[in-house]
C-alpha atoms as one frame of an Amber mdcrd trajectory, in Angstrom:
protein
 -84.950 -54.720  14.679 -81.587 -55.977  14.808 -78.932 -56.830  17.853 -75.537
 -58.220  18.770 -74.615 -61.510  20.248 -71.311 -61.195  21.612 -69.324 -63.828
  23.039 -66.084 -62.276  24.111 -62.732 -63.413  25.610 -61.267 -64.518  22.497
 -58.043 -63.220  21.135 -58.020 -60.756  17.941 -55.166 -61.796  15.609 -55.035
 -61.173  11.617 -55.861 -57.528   9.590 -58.681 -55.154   9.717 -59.212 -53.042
   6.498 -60.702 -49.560   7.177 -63.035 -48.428   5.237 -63.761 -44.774   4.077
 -64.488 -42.472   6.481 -67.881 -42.031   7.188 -67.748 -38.071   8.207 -66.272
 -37.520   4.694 -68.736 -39.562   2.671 -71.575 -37.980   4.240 -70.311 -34.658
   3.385 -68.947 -35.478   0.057 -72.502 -36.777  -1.121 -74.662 -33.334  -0.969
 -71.105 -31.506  -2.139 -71.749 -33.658  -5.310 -75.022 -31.481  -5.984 -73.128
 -28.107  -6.812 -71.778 -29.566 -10.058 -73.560 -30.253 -12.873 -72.276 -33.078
 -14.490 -70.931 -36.432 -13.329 -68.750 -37.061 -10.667 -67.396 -40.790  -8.802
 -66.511 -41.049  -5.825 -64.464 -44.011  -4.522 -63.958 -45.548  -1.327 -66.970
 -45.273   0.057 -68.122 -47.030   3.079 -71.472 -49.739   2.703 -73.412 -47.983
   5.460 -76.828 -47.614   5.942 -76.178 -43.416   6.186 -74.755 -43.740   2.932
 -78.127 -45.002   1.781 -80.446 -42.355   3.257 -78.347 -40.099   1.628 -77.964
 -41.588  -2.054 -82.039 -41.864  -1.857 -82.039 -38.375  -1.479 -80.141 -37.463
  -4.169 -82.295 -39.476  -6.115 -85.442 -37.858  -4.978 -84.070 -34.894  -6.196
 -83.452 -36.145  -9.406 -80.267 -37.364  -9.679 -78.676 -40.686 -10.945 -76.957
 -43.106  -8.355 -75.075 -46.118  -9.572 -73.112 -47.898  -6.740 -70.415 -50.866
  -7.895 -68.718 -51.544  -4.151 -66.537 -49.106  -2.997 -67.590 -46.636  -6.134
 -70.144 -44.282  -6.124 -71.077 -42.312  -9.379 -73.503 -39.259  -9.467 -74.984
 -37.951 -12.647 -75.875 -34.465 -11.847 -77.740 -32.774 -15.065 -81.187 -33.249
 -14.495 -81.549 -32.080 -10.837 -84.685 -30.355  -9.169 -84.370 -28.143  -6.399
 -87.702 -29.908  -4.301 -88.500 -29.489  -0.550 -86.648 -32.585   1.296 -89.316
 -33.673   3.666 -88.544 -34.416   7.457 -88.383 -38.440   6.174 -85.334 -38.089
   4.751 -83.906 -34.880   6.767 -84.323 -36.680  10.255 -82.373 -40.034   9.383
 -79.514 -38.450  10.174 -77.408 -35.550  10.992 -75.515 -34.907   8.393 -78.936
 -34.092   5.906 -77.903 -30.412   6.999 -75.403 -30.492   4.123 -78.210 -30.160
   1.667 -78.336 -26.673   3.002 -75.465 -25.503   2.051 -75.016 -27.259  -1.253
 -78.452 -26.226  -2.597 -78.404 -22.834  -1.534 -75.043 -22.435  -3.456 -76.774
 -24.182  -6.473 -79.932 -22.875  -6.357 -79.950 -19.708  -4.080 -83.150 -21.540
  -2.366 -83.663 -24.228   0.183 -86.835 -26.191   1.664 -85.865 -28.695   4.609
 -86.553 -29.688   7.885 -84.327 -29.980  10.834 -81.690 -32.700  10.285 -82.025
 -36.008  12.548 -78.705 -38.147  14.034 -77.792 -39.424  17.260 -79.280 -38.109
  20.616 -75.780 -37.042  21.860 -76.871 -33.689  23.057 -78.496 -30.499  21.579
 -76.407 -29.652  18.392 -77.567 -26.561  16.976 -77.020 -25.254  13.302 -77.251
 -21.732  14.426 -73.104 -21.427  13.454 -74.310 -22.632   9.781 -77.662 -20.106
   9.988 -74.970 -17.070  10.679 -72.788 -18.080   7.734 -75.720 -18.376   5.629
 -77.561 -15.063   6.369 -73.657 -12.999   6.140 -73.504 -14.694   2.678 -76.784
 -13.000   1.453 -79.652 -15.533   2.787 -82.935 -14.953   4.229 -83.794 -17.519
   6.226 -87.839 -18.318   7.732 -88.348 -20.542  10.464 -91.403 -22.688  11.005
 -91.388 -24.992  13.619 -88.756 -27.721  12.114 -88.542 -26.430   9.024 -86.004
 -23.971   7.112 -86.534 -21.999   4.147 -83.532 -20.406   2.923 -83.788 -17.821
   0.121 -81.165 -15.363  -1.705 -81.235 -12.762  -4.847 -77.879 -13.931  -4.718
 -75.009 -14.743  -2.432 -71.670 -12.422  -1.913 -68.500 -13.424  -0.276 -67.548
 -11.783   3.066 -65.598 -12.464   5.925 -67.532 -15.108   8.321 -66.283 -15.729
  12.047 -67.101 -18.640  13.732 -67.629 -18.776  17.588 -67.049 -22.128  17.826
 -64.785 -24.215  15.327 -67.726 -26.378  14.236 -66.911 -28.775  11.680 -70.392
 -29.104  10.397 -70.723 -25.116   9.940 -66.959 -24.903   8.520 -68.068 -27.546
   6.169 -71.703 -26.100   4.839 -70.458 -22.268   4.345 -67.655 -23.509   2.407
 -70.350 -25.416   0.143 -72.493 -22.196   0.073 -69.400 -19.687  -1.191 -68.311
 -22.197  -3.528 -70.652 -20.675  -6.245 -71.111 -17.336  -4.545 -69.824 -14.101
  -5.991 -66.185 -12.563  -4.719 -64.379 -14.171  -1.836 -65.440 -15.664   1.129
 -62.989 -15.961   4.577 -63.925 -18.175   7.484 -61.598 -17.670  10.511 -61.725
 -19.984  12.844 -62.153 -22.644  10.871 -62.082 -26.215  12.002 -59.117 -28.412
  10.612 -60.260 -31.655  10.598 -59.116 -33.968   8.032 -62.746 -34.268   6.414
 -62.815 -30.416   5.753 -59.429 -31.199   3.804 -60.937 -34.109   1.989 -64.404
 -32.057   1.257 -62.191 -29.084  -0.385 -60.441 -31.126  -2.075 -63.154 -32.609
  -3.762 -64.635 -29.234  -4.922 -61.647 -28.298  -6.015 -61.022 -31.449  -8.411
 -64.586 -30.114  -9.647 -63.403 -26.584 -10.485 -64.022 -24.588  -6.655 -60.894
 -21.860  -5.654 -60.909 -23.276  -2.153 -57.514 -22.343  -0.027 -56.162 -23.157
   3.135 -58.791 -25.837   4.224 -57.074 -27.848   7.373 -55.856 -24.315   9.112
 -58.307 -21.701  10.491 -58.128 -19.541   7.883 -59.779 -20.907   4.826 -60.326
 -18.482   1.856 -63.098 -19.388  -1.262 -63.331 -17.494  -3.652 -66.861 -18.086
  -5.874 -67.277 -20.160  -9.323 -70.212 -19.703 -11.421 -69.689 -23.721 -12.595
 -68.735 -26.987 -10.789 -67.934 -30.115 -13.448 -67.086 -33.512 -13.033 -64.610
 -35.023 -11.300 -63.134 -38.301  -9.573 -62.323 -37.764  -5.831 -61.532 -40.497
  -3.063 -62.990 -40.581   0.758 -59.787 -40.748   2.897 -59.460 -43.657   5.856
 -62.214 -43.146   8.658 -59.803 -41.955  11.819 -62.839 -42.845  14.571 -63.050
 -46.055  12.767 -59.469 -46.914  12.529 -58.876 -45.378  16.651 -61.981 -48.025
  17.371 -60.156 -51.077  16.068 -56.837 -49.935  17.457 -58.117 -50.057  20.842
 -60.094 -53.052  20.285 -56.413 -54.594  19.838 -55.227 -52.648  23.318 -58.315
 -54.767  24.897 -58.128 -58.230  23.015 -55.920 -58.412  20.306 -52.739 -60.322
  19.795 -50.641 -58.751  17.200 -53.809 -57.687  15.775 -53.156 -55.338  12.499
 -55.290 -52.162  11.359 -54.344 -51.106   7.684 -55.210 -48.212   5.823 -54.879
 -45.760   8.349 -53.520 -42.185   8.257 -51.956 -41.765  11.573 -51.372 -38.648
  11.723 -55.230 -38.752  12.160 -55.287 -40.180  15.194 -52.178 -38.865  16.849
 -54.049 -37.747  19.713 -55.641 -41.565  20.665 -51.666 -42.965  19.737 -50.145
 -40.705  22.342 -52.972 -41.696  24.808 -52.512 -45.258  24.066 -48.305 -45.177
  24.682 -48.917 -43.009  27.782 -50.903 -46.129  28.988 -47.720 -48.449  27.784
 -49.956 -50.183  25.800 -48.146 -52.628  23.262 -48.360 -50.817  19.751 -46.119
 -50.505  16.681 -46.913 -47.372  14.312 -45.934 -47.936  10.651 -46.889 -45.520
   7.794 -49.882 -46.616   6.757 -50.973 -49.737   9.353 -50.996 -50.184  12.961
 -50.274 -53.253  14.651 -51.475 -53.353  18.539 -51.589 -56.272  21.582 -53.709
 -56.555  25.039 -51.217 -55.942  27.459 -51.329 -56.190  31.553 -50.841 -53.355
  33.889 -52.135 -50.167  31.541 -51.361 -47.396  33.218 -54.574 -44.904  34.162
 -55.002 -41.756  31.513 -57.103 -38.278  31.399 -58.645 -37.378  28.595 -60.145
 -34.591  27.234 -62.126 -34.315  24.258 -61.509 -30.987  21.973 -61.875 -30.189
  18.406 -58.888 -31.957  16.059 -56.143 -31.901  16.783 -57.327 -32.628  20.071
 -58.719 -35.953  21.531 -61.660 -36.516  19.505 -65.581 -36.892  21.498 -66.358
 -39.682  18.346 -63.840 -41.840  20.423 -64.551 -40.908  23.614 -66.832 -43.427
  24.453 -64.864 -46.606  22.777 -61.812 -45.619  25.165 -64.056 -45.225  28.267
 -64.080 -49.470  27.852 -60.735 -49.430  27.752 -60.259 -47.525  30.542 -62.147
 -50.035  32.945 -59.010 -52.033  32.400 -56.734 -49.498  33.343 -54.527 -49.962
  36.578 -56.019 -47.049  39.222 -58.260 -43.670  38.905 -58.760 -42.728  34.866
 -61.130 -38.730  34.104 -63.135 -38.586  30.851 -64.215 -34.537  30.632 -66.588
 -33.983  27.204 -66.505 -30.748  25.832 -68.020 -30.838  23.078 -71.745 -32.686
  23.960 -73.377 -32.949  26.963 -75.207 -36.331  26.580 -72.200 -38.399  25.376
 -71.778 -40.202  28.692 -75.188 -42.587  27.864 -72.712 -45.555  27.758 -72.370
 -45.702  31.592 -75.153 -47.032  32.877 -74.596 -50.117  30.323 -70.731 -50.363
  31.156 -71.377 -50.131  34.614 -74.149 -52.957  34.826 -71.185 -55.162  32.942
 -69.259 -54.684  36.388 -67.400 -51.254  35.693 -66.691 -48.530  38.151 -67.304
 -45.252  36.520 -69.123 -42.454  38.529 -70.470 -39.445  36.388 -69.697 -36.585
  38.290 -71.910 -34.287  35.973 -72.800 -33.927  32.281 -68.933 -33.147  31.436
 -66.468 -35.577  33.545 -66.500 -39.056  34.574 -63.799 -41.057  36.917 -63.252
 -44.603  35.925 -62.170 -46.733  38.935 -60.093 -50.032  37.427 -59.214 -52.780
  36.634 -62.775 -54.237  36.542 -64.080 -57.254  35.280 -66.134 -57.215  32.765
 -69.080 -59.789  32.020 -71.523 -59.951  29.351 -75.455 -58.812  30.014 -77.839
 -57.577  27.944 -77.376 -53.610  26.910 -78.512 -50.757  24.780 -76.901 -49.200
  22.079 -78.079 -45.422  22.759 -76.050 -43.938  19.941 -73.258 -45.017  17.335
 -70.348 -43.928  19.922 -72.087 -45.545  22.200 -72.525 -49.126  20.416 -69.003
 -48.985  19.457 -68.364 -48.496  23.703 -70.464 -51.465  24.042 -69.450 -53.890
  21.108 -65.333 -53.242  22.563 -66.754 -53.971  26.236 -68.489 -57.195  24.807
 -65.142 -58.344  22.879 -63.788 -57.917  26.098 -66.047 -59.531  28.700 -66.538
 -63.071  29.988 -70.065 -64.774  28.684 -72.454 -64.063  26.575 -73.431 -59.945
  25.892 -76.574 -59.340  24.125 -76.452 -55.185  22.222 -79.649 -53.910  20.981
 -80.903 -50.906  18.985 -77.468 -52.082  17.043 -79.231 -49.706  13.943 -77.542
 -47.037  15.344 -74.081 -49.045  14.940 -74.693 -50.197  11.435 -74.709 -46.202
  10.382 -71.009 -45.984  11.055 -69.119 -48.951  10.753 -68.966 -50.775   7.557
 -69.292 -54.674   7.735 -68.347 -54.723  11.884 -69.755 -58.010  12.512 -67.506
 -59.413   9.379 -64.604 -57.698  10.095 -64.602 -58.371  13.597 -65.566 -62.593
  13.271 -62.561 -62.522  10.360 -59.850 -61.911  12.977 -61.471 -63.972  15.598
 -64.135 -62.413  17.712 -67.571 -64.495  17.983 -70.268 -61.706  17.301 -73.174
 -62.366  15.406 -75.733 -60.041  14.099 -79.594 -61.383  14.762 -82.909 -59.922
  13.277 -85.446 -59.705  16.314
C-alpha cells in the first residue's frame, strides 16, 4: 500500500512536462494486436495501467520492449488465449481486447473489464456494434465469448456518443469485410489519435473526430511508428493546480485546443492565465469569480476533470453548481473535501453547490478513484498543514511521475509505502 504526504501552502513556480495521454495509450496498446508485424509507439506515459496492459500482450504472446517514452510491439507470433478476469479487472480499458481480437481473430474469451468505481459503465453500446458487425456473443456471469464466421461492415448507430464503444467498433471493422459507418460518433481527440494509428498501419479509417466516421475493412495491418498525443485531463489538472498555487507556474506540451472547454471556465473565473501554442502559463489569483459547470462529451466540459475543479471551486468568491452527466458516482470526492473545511452540499447523484471561499486544511483522506485523488492531491497543494491521501494506487494509474513533477516546481509531497 502506498499514500501521499502533502504539505501544502507553498508556491508552484518552474515547468511541468505532460506526458502522453493516458486514454490514448491504453487504447493504442490492444489496437497494436490487429497487425502482424512490429509496431513502436512513442510517448508513452510510465503508468502502472500501461503495465497491466503490456503484460497482457505478453501473455498472449507478444514481444514488449520498453526504452522510456518508447514502446515497441512485435506482433508475429500471437495466440488468441482466454484473458482471465486477473488481467481483465485491473482496469477499464481491458475491453479493448474485444474489439481488437475479434477483428484479428473473429473470436474472443474475456471477462468483464475492471477500472474505477465511478458508476455503472456498461459495454452494452460496444455489444450492439459487435453483434451488427456479424458477432455472436454468450454471456456467463462475467464472462464474454464473442464468436463470428466472419464480420461485414454496416451502418452502426450509437445511442450515446461513447468513446469507449466509438473506439472498439472501429477496431472490430478495421479488418472486417465492406464498409462500416458509425453515426454518432464521439470526437474526442483519442479517437483521432487511435485512427490515426491504424491508419499509419494500413486501416481506411475516415472522418474520426466528427460523428460520422466511415471504415472501410483491410484483410492486413503492418508495422508502423505512431505517437500518443499530450494527455488533455492531465495537462487541465496541472493548469488548475497553477489557478490554486502556482506563481507563473508553466505547463508545456499541451494541445489547447484540447482543453478549450476548462480555458474558457478558467477566464470566466478571471483567473490569471496566458495561452501560448503549445504551453500554458497560469498564477493563484484572489477574488475568482463563482462558475457552473457541466460535464458533457468533448467538446464539452469533460467528467475526467470534474472532480480536480470541484477544489478549485472551494476557492471561488460565492455559490459555484457541478451537474455530472455522464456517471453517477463521480461526486465520491465530497465527503473528503468537505472534512478539509469545504462547503459543498450534494443535492443528488448529478449536481452539487459549492459554497466559497473556504479554507482548506490538511487531514487524512481517501483516494476513491483516479479523478478523485487528483481532487484530493490539488486540495492538499492547497491547504494549510499536513494532508495524509491513501489508496494513492488508484492515482499512480493516471498520472505519470506526480510526486516528481509536482516536488520539481515546489510542492512538498512525498510518496510513502505503508
Amino acid at each position: 500500500m502506498k499514500q501521499f504526504k502533502i504539505n501544502g501552502g507553498n508556491k508552484l513556480s518552474g515547468t511541468i512536462k505532460v506526458s502522453g495521454a493516458k486514454n490514448s495509450a491504453v487504447a493504442l496498446i490492444p489496437a497494436s494486436l490487429l497487425s502482424d508485424e512490429v509496431v513502436a509507439i512513442d510517448n508513452i506515459p510510465n503508468i502502472s495501467d500501461v503495465d497491466v496492459l503490456s503484460d497482457t500482450i505478453k501473455y498472449l504472446g507478444g514481444d514488449v520492449k520498453r526504452n522510456k517514452e518508447l514502446i515497441q510491439l512485435s506482433l508475429s507470433n500471437l495466440k488468441n488465449k482466454p484473458i482471465s478476469e486477473e488481467f481483465s479487472s485491473k482496469l477499464r480499458a481491458s475491453y479493448y481486447f474485444m474489439g481488437a481480437l475479434l477483428g484479428k481473430y473473429k473470436k474472443v474469451d474475456i471477462y468483464f473489464p475492471g477500472g474505477c468505481s465511478i458508476g455503472a459503465r456498461p459495454i452494452n453500446l460496444h455489444l450492439k456494434g459487435f453483434e451488427a458487425l456479424g458477432a455472436k456473443i454468450t454471456n456467463d456471469g462475467n464472462r464474454y465469448l464473442l464468436e463470428a464466421d466472419e464480420l461485414i461492415g454496416t451502418h452502426i448507430y450509437l445511442d450515446v456518443a461513447s468513446v469507449g464503444a466509438t473506439i472498439n467498433i472501429m477496431l472490430a471493422a478495421t479488418r472486417a469485410k465492406g464498409e462500416t459507418i458509425i453515426e454518432n460518433a464521439a470526437k474526442e481527440p483519442e479517437i483521432v489519435n487511435v485512427a490515426t494509428f491504424l491508419n499509419n498501419m494500413g486501416a481506411n479509417i475516415t472522418g474520426a473526430g466528427t460523428s460520422e466516421i466511415r471504415i472501410k475493412g483491410v484483410d492486413y495491418l503492418g508495422s508502423c511508428f505512431s505517437e500518443v498525443i499530450p494527455d488533455r485531463i492531465e495537462a487541465g489538472t496541472y493548469v488548475i493546480s497553477g489557478a490554486l498555487v502556482g506563481d507563473n507556474l508553466k505547463i508545456e506540451n499541451v494541445i489547447p485546443e484540447h482543453i478549450e472547454s476548462l480555458l474558457f471556465k478558467l477566464k470566466e473565473m478571471d483567473c490569471d492565465l496566458k495561452v501560448y501554442d503549445d504551453y500554458i502559463v497560469i498564477s493563484k489569483t484572489d477574488n475568482m469569480k463563482p462558475a457552473d459547470i457541466k460535464t458533457l462529451v468533448f467538446p464539452g466540459f469533460p467528467t475526467d476533470l470534474q472532480q480536480p475543479l470541484t477544489t478549485l471551486l472551494t476557492y471561488c468568491n460565492g455559490e459555484s453548481t457541478v451537474e455530472e452527466t455522464i456517471y453517477e458516482n463521480r461526486f465520491m470526492n465530497i465527503e473528503y473535501l468537505n472534512s478539509m473545511g469545504a462547503n459543498i452540499e450534494k443535492v443528488d447523484d448529478k449536481h452539487i453547490t459549492i459554497k466559497g471561499p473556504t479554507k482548506l486544511v490538511g487531514c487524512k483522506v481517501k483516494a476513491t478513484d483516479l479523478r478523485a485523488g487528483a481532487c484530493l492531491v490539488l486540495a492538499g497543494l492547497a491547504a494549510e498543514g499536513e494532508t495524509i491521501i491513501t489508496d494513492i494506487e488508484h492515482v499512480l494509474r493516471g498520472y505519470e511521475n506526480i510526486t516528481q513533477k509536482l516536488s520539481d516546481v515546489g510542492a512538498k509531497i512525498e510518496l510513502e509505502e505503508i
